[in-house]
Backbone atoms as SQL, in Angstrom:
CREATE TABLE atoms (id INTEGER PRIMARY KEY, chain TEXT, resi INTEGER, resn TEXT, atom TEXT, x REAL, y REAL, z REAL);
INSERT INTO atoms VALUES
  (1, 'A', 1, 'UNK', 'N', 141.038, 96.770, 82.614),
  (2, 'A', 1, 'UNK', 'CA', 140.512, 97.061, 83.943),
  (3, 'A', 1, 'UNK', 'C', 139.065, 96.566, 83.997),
  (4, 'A', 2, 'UNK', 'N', 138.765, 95.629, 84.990),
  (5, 'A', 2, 'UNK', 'CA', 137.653, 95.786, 85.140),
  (6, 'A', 2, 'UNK', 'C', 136.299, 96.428, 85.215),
  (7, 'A', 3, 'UNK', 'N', 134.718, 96.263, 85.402),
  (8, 'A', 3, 'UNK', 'CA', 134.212, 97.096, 86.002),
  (9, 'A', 3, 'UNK', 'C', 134.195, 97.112, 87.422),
  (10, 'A', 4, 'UNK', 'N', 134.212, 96.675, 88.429),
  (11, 'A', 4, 'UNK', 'CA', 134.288, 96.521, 89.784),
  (12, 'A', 4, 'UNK', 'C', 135.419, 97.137, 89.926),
  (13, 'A', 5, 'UNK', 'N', 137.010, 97.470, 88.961),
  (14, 'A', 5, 'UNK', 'CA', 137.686, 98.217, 89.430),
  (15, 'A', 5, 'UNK', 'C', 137.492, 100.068, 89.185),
  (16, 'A', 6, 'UNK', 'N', 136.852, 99.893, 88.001),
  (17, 'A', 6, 'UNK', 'CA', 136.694, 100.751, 87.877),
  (18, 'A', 6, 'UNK', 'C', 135.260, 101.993, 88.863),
  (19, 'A', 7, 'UNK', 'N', 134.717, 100.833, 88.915),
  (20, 'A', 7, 'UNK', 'CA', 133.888, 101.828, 89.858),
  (21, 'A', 7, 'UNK', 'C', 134.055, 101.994, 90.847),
  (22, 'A', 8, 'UNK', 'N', 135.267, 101.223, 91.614),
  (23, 'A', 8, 'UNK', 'CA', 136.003, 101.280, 93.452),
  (24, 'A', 8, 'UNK', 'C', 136.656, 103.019, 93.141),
  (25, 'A', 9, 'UNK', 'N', 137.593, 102.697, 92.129),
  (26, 'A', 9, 'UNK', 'CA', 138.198, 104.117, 91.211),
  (27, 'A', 9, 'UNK', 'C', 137.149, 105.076, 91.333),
  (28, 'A', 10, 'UNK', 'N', 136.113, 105.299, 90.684),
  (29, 'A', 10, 'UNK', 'CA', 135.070, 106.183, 90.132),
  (30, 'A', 10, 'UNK', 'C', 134.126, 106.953, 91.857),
  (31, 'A', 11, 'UNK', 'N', 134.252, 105.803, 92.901),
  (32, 'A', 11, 'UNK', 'CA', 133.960, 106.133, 93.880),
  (33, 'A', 11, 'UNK', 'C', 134.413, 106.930, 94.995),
  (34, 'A', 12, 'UNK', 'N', 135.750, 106.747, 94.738),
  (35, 'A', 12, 'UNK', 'CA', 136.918, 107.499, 95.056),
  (36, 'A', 12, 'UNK', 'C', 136.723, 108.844, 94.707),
  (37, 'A', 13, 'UNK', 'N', 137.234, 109.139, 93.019),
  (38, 'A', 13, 'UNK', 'CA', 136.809, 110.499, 92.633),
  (39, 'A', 13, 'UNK', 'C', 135.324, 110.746, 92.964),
  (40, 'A', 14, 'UNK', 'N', 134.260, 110.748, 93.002),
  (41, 'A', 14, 'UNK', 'CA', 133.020, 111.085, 93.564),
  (42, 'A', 14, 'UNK', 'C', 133.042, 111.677, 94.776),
  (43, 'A', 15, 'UNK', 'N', 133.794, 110.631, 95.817),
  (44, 'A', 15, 'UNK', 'CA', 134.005, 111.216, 97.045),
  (45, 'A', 15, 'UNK', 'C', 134.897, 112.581, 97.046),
  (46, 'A', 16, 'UNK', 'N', 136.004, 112.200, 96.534),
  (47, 'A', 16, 'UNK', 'CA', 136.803, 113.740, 96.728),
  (48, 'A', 16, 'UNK', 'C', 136.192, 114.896, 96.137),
  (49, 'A', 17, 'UNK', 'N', 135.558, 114.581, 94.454),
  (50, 'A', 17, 'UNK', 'CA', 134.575, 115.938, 94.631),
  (51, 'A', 17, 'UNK', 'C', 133.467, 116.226, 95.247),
  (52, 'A', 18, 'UNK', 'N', 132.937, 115.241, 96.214),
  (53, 'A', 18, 'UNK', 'CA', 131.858, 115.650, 96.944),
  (54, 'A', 18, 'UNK', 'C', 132.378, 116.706, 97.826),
  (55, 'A', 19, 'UNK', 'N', 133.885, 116.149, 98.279),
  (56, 'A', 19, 'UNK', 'CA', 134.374, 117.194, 99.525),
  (57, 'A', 19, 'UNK', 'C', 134.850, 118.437, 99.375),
  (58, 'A', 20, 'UNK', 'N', 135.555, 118.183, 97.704),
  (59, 'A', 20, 'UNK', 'CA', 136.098, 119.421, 97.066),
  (60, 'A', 20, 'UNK', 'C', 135.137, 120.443, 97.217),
  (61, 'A', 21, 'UNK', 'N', 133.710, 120.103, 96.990),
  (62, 'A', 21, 'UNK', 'CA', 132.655, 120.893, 96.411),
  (63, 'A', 21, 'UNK', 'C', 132.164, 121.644, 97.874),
  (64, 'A', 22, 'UNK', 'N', 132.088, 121.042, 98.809),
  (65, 'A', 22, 'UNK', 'CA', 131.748, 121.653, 99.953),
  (66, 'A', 22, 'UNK', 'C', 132.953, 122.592, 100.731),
  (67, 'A', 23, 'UNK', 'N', 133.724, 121.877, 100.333),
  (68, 'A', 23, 'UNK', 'CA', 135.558, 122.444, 101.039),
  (69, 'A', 23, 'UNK', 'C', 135.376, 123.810, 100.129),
  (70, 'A', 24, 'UNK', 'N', 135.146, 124.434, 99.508),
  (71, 'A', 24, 'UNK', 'CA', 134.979, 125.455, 98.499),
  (72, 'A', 24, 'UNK', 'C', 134.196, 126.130, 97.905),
  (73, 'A', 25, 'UNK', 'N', 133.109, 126.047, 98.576),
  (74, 'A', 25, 'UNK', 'CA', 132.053, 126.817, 98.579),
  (75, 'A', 25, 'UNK', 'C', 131.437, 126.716, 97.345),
  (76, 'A', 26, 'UNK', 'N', 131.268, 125.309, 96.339),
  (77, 'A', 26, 'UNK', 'CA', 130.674, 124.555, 95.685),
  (78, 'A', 26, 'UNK', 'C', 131.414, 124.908, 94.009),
  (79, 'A', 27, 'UNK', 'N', 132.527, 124.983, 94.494),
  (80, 'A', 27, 'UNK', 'CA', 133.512, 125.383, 93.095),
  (81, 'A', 27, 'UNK', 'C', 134.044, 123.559, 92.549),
  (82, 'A', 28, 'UNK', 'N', 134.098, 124.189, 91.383),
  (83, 'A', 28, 'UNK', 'CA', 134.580, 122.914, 90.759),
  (84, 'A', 28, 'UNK', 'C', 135.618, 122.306, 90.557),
  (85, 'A', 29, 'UNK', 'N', 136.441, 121.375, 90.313),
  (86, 'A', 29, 'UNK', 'CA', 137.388, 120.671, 90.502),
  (87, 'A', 29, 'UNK', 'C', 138.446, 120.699, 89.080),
  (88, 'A', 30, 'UNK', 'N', 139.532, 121.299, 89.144),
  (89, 'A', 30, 'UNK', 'CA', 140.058, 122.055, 87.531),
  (90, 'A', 30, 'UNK', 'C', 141.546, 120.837, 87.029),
  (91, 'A', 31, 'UNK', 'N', 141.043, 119.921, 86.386),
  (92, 'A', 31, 'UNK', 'CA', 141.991, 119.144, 85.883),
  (93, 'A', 31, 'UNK', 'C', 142.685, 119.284, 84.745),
  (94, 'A', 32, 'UNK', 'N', 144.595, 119.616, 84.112),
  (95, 'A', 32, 'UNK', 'CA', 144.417, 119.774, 82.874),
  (96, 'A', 32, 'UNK', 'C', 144.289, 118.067, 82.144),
  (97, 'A', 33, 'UNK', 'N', 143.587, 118.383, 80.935),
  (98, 'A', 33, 'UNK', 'CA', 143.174, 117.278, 80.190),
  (99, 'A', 33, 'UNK', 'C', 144.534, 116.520, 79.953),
  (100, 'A', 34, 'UNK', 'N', 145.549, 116.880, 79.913),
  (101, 'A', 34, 'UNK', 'CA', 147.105, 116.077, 79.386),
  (102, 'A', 34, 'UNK', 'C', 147.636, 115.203, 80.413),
  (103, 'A', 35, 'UNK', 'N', 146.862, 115.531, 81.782),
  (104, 'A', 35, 'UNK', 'CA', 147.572, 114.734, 83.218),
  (105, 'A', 35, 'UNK', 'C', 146.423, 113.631, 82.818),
  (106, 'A', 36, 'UNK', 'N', 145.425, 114.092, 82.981),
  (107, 'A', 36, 'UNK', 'CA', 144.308, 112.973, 82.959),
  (108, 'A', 36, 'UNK', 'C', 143.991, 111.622, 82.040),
  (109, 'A', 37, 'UNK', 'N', 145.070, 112.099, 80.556),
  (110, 'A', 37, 'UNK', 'CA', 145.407, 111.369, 79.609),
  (111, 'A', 37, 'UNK', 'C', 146.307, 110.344, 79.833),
  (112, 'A', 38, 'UNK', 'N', 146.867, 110.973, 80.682),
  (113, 'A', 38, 'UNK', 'CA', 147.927, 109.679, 80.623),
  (114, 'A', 38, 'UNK', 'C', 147.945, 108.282, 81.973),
  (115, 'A', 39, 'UNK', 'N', 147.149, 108.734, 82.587),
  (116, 'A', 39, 'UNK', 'CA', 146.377, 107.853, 83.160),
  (117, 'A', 39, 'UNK', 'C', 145.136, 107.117, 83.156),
  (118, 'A', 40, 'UNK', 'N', 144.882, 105.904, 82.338),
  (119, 'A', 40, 'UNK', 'CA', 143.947, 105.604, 81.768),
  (120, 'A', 40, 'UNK', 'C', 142.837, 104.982, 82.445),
  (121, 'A', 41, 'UNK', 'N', 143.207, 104.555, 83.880),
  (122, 'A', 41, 'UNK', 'CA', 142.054, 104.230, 84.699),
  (123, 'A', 41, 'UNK', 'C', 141.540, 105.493, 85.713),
  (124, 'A', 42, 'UNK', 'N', 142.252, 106.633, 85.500),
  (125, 'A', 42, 'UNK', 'CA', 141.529, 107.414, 86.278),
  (126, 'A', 42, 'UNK', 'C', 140.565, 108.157, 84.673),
  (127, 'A', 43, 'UNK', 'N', 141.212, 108.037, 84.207),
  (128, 'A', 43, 'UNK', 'CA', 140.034, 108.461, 82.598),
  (129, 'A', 43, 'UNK', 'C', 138.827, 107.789, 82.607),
  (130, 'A', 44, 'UNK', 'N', 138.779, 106.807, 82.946),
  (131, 'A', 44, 'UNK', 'CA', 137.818, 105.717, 82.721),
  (132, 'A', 44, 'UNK', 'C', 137.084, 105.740, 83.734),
  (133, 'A', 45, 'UNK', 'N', 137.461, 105.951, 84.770),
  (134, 'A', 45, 'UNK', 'CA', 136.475, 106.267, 86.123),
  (135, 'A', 45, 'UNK', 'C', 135.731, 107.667, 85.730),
  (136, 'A', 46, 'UNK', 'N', 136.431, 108.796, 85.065),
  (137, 'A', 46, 'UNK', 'CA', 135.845, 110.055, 85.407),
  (138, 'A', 46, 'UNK', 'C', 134.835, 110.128, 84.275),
  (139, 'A', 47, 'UNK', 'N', 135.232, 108.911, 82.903),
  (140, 'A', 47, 'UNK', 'CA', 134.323, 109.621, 81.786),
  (141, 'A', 47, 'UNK', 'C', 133.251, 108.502, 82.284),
  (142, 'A', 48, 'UNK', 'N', 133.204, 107.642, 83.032),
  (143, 'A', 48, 'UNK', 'CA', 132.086, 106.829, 83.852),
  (144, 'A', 48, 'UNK', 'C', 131.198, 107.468, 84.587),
  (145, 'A', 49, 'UNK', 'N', 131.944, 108.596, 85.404),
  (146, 'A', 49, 'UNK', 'CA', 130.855, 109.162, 86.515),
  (147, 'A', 49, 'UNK', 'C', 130.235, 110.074, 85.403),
  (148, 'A', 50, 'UNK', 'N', 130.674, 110.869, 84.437),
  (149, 'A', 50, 'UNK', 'CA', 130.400, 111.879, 83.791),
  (150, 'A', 50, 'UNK', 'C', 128.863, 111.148, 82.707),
  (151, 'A', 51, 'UNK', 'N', 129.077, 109.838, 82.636),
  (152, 'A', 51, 'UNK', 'CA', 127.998, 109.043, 81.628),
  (153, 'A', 51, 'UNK', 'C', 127.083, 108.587, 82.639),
  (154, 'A', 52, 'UNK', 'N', 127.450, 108.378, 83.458),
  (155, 'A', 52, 'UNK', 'CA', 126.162, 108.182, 84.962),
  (156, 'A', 52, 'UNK', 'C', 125.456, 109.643, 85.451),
  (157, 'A', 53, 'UNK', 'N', 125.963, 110.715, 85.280),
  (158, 'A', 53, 'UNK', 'CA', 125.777, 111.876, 85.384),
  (159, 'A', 53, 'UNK', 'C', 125.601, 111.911, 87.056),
  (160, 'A', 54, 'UNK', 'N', 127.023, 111.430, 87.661),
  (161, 'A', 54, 'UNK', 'CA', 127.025, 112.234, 88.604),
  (162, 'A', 54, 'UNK', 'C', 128.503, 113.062, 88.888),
  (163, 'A', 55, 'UNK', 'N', 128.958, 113.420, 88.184),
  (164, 'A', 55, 'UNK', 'CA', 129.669, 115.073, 87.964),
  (165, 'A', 55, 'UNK', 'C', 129.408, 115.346, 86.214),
  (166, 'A', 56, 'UNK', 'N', 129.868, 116.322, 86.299),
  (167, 'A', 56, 'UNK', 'CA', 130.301, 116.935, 84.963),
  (168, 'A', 56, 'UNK', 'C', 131.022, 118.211, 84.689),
  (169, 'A', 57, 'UNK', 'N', 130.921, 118.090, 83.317),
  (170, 'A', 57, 'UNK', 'CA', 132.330, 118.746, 83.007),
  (171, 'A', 57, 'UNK', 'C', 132.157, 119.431, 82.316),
  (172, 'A', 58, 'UNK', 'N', 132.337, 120.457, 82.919),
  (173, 'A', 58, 'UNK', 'CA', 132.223, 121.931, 82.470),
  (174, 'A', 58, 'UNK', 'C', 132.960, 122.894, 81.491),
  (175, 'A', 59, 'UNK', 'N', 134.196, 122.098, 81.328),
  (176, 'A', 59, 'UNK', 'CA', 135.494, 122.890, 80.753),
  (177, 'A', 59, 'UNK', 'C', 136.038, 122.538, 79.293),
  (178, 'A', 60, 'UNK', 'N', 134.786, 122.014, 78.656),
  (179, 'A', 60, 'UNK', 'CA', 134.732, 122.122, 77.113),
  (180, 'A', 60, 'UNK', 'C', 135.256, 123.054, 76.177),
  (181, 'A', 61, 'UNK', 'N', 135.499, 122.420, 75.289),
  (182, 'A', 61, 'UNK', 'CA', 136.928, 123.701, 74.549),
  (183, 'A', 61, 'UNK', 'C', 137.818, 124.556, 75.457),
  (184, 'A', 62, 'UNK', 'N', 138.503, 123.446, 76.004),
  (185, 'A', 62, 'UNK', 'CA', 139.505, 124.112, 77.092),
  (186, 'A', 62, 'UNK', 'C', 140.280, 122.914, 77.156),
  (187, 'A', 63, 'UNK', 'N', 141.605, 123.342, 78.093),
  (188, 'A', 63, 'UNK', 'CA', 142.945, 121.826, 77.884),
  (189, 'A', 63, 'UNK', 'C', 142.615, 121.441, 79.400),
  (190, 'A', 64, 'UNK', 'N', 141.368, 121.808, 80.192),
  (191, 'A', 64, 'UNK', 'CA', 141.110, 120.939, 81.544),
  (192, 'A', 64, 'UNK', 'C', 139.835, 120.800, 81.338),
  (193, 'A', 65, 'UNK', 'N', 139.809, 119.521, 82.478),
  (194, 'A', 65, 'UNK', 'CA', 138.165, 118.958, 82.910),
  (195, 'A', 65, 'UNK', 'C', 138.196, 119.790, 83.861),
  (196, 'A', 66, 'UNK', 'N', 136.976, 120.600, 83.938),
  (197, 'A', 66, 'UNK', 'CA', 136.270, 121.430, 84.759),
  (198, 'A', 66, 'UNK', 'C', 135.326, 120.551, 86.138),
  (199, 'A', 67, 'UNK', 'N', 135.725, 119.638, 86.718),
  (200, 'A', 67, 'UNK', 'CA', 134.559, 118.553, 87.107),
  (201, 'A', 67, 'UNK', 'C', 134.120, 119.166, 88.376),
  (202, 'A', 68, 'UNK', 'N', 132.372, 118.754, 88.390),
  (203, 'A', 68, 'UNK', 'CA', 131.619, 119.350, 89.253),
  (204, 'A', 68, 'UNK', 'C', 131.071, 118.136, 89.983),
  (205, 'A', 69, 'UNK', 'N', 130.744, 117.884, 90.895),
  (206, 'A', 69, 'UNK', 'CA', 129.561, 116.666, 91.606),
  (207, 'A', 69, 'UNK', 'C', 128.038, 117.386, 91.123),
  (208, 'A', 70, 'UNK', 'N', 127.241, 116.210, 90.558),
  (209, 'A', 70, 'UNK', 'CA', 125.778, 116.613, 90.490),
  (210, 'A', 70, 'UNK', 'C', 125.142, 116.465, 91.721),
  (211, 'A', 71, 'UNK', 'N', 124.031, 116.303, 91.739),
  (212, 'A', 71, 'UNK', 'CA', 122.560, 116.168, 92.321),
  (213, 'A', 71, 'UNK', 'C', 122.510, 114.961, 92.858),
  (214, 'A', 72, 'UNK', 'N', 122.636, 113.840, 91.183),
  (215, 'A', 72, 'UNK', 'CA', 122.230, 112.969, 91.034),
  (216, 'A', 72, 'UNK', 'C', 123.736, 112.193, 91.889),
  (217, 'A', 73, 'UNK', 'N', 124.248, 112.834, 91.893),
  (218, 'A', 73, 'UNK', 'CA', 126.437, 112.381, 92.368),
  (219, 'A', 73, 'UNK', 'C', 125.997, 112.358, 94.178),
  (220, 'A', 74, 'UNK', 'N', 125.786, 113.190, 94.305),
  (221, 'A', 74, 'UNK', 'CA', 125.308, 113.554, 96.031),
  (222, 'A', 74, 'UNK', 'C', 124.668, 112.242, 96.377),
  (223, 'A', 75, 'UNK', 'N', 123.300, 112.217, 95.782),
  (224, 'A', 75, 'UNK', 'CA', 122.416, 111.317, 96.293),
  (225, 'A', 75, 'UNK', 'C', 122.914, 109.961, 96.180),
  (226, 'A', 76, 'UNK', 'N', 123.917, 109.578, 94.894),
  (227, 'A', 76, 'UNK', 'CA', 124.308, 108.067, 94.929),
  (228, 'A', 76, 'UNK', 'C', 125.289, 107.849, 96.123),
  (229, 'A', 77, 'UNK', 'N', 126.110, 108.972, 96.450),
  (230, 'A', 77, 'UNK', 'CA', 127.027, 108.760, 98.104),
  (231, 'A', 77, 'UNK', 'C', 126.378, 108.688, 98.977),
  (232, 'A', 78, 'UNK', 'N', 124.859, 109.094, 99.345),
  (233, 'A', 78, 'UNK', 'CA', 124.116, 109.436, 100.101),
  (234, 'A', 78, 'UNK', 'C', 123.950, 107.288, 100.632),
  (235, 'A', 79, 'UNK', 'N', 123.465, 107.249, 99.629),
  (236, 'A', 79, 'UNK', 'CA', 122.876, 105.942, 99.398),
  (237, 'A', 79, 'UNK', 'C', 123.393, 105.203, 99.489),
  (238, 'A', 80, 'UNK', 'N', 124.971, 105.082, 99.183),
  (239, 'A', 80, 'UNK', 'CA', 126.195, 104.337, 99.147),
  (240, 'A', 80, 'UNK', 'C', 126.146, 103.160, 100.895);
């Protein structure tokens, strides 16, 4: 996969947790880790936004990604 695909991908998820996060009164987005595995370009988008630090993941020693939109996640859609 490219990078240009991957960040069309990565922009995508950004957006939906931007909306998740407001749709819910700023709760986080609960993925189990075994769905997310087996799709390897949505892996690659999420451990992308997570190394850009705009979400993260909260749900360490656990079988889901906990994913949140940052600060820094807001302002790059902002800008978009």
């Amino acid at each position: 996969m490219t990078n240009e695909e991957i960040n069309k991908i990565s922009d995508i998820l950004l957006q939906s947790l931007y909306d998740y996060h407001f749709a819910n009164n700023g709760a986080s987005y609960v993925l189990p880790k075994a769905m997310v595995n087996t799709d390897l370009n949505s892996k690659q988008a999420i451990e992308y936004l997570i190394k850009m630090e705009y979400a993260v993941d909260s749900g360490q020693g656990s079988d889901n990604l906990v994913l949140g939109i940052t600060a820094k996640g807001m302002e790059y859609l902002k800008n978009k």
